[in-house]
N, C-alpha and C positions, 0 to 999 in steps of 0.2 A: 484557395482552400475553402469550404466549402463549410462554413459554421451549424448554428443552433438552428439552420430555415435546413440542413438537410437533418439534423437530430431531431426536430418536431415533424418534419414531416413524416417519419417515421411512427409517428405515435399518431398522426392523423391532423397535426394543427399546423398545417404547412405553410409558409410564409416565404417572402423573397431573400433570394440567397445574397451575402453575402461572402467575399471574398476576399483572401490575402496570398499570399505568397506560398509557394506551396515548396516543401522539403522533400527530397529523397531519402525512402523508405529502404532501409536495407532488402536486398531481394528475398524474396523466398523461396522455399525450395518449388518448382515445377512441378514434381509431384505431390498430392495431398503426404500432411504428416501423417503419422500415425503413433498412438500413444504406446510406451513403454510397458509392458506387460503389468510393471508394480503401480504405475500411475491407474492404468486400463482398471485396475483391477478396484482402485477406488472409487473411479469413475462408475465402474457396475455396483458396489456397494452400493452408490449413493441412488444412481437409478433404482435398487431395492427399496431405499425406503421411502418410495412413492411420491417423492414431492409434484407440487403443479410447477407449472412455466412457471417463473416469478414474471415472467413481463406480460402477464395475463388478469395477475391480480390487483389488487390494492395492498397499499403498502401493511396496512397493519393482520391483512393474511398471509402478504408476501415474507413476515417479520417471522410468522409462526413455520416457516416451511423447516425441512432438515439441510442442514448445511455440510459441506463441503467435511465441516472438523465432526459430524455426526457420523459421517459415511468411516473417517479415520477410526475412531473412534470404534464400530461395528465391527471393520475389518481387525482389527487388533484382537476384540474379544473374538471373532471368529480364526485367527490364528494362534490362539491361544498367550497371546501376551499382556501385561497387567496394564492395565489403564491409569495405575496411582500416579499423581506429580511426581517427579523426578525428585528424591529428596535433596541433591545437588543445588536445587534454588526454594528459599523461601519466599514468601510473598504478603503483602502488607495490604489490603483493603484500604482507601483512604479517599478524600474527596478535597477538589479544587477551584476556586474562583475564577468561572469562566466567564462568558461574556455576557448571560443570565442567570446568576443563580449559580448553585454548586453542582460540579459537574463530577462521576467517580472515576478513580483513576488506581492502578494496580502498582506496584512497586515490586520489582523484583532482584532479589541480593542471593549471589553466591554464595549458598551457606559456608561460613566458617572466613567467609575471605575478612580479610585485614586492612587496615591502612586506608588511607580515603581511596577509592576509588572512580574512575569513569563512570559519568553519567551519561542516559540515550534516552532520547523522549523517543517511544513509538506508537504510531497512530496508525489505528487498524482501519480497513478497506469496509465494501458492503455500499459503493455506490453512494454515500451520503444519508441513504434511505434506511438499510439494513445493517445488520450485524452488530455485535458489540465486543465491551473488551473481554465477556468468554468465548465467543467465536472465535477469537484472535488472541487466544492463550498461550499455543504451541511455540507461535513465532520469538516471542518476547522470553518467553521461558527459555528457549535455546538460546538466545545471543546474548542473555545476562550469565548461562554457563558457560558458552564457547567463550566470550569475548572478557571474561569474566569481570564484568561491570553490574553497575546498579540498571535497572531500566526501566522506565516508570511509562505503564501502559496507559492510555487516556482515551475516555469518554467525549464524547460531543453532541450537541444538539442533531436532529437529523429531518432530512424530508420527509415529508412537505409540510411537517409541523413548523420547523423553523427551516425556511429555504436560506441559499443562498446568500450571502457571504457568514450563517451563523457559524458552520462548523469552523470556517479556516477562520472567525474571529474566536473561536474555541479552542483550538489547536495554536496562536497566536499566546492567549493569554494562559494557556497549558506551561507554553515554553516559559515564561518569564515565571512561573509559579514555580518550574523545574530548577531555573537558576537560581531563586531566591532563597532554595528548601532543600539543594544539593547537599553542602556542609551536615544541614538536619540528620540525612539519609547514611553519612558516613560515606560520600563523595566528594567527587574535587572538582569544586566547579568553575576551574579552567581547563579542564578536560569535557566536553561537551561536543555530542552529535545526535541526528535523527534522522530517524529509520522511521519509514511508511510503506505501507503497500497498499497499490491501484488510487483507491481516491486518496487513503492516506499517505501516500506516497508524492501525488499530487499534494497535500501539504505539507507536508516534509520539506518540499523546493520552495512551496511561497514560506513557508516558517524559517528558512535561512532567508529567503529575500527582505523579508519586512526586518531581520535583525540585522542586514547590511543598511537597509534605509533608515532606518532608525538608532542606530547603533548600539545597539543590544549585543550584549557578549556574544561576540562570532562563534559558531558551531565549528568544532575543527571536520566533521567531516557529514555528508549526508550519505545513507543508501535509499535509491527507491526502487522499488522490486513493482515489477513490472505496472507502473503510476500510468495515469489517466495527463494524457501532458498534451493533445493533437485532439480539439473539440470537430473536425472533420471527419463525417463518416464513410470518406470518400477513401481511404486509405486502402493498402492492398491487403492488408491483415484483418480490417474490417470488412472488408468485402468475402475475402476467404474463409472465414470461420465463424460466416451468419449463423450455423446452428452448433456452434463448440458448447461444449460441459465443460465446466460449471459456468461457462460467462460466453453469453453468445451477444451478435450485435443488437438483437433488439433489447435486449437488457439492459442495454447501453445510453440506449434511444429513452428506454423507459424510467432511468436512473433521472437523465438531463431531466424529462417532462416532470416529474418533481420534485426536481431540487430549483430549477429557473424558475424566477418569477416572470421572466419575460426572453425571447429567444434571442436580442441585445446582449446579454449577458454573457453567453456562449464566446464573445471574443474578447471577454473579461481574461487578459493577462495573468490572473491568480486562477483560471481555469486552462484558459489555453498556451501554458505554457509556450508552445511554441514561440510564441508572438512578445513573450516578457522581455525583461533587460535582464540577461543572464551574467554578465560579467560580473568580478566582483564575489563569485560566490566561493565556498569554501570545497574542496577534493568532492567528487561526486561518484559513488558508484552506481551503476544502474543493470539491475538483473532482469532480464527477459524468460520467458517461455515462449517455447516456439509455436504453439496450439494455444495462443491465444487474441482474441481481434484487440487488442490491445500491445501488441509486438512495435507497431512500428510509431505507435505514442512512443513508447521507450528509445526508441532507436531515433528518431527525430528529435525527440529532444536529448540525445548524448552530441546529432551533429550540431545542432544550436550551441552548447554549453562549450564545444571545442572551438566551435566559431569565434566564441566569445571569451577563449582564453582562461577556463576555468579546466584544470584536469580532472579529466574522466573515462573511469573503468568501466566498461560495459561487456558482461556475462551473459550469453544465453543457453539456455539449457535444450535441447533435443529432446522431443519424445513426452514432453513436460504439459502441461495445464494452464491456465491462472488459474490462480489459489494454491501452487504447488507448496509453495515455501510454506515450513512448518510443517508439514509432511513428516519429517526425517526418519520418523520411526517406523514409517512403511514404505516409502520412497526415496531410494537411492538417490535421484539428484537434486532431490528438498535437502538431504543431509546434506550435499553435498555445497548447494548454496547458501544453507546455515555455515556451514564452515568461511564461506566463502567472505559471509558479509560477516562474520566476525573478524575474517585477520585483516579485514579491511580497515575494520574498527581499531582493531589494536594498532594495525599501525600507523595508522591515525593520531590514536592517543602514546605514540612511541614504546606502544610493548612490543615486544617480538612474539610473530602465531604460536601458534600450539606446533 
């Protein structure tokens, strides 16, 4: 497999390759995909309002472009439906002691619900570099109503301000601030999981693993929706979908180039999933999209975690994106993976679905 010396070369600072063992990628289809007319249709949104390549710029124009939840967001007022929060969940502003300084973090509760409830740390995606937790509103909003839990969205450090390993020690000390402050929230905190998506998804799996090494209240269950787990650019899904919307592979390339401090790091186990010690971990669900170079990260590391004796669901969706999840309100199989990764949740935490 083919690390950080094919990810930098891709940016221009190319270095000798490295190699480990390489996994079989679920196949894909032969012919190219093609997106779903409601997906399509956000994808053209988003092409409307003009952004540059992000793997073009620098990160703090790349920070200012419109995203993915901007294009939802457009598409909705242009199909005439209301933009307000769902008043089904309320939500709590608040801040946490990360691994520099105070970091903000969102809390979100079922209005009206009773009784301690499950708690879900979720850490939103953007490569390390971008995004934050209102780009990554939609998700967390929905699986505190589907799953009808508490879920407490989190901030982290990001590149190339703080590179590598700040945010997963951000994401790290998130989780034990979560356990510490569940009871606070009117949660139960032996009922505990986490949910990421792309990079935060990618710590979602080292934030249950550092709780097995360390023995930190085990998470009963993790979902990561289509996570950054396979630092090889060599993949068929990466090779496939060099120029996909919203996440093509030089975006990929451009994420690694500032978040590493050095192309070493790339076979860093809390990066490249693949290559970690998977055993031991807690129920794993793992959602894919089929339209995206990040497919067979997800699928490589579902065959790793079975290898290793850990059960694991894995979902992919047709027709789909990265970035789909969170969607729900304009795309059919975003709802339908909101559903998914809630009754996951719930049965997790021994409720029965919806």
């Amino acid at each position: 497999m083919l690390g950080a010396a094919s990810i930098l070369a891709l940016t221009g600072a190319g270095c000798a390759p490295k190699t480990t063992e390489a996994v079989p990628a679920t196949p894909l289809a032969a012919a190219a995909p093609t997106a779903d007319a409601d997906m399509q249709a956000v994808l053209d949104q988003l092409a409307a309002l003009g952004g540059k390549p992000i793997e073009t710029l620098e990160p703090a124009e790349a920070r200012k472009q419109p995203t993915p939840a901007d294009a939802v967001k457009a598409l909705m007022i242009k199909q005439g439906m209301s933009t307000a929060a769902d008043p089904a969940v309320t939500t709590k502003d608040v801040t946490y002691p990360a691994g520099a300084g105070l970091q903000k973090a969102r809390v979100y509760r079922p209005t009206g619900a009773k009784g301690p409830l499950p708690v879900v740390l979720y850490i939103h995606g953007g490569g390390w570099v971008i995004a934050d937790i209102d780009v990554y509103d939609a998700g967390p909003r929905a699986l505190a109503k589907l799953a009808n839990a508490i879920v407490v969205s989190i901030e982290y450090r990001h590149a190339p301000e703080a590179k590598f390993p700040a945010a997963h020690d951000d994401a790290n000390a998130a989780y034990q601030w979560v356990v510490a402050n569940a009871a606070k929230w009117g949660g139960d905190p032996k009922k505990l999981a986490i949910v990421g998506e792309s990079a935060g998804g990618n710590m979602a799996m080292t934030v249950a693993m550092t709780a097995r090494d360390k023995g930190w209240p085990k998470p009963l269950a993790v979902v990561a929706v289509y996570p950054v787990a396979d630092t090889s650019m060599e993949t068929a899904s990466k090779k496939a979908f060099t120029a996909a919307k919203p996440l093509n592979t030089p975006m990929l390339a451009w994420f690694f180039k500032h978040t590493l401090t050095s192309s070493d790091q790339a076979s860093d186990s809390r990066l490249n999933l693949v290559s970690a010690k998977l055993d031991g971990l807690p129920p794993t669900t793992i959602i894919l999209a089929e339209i995206d170079p990040l497919h067979d990260d997800g699928a490589h590391l579902a065959d790793r975690l079975k290898a290793a004796g850990v059960t694991v669901d894995v979902k992919e969706y047709a027709g789909v994106t990265h970035e789909f999840f969170g969607m729900g309100s304009v795309v059919a199989d975003a709802k339908a993976a909101e559903t998914y990764a809630a009754d996951k949740l719930k049965a997790a935490f021994g409720l029965s679905p919806a």
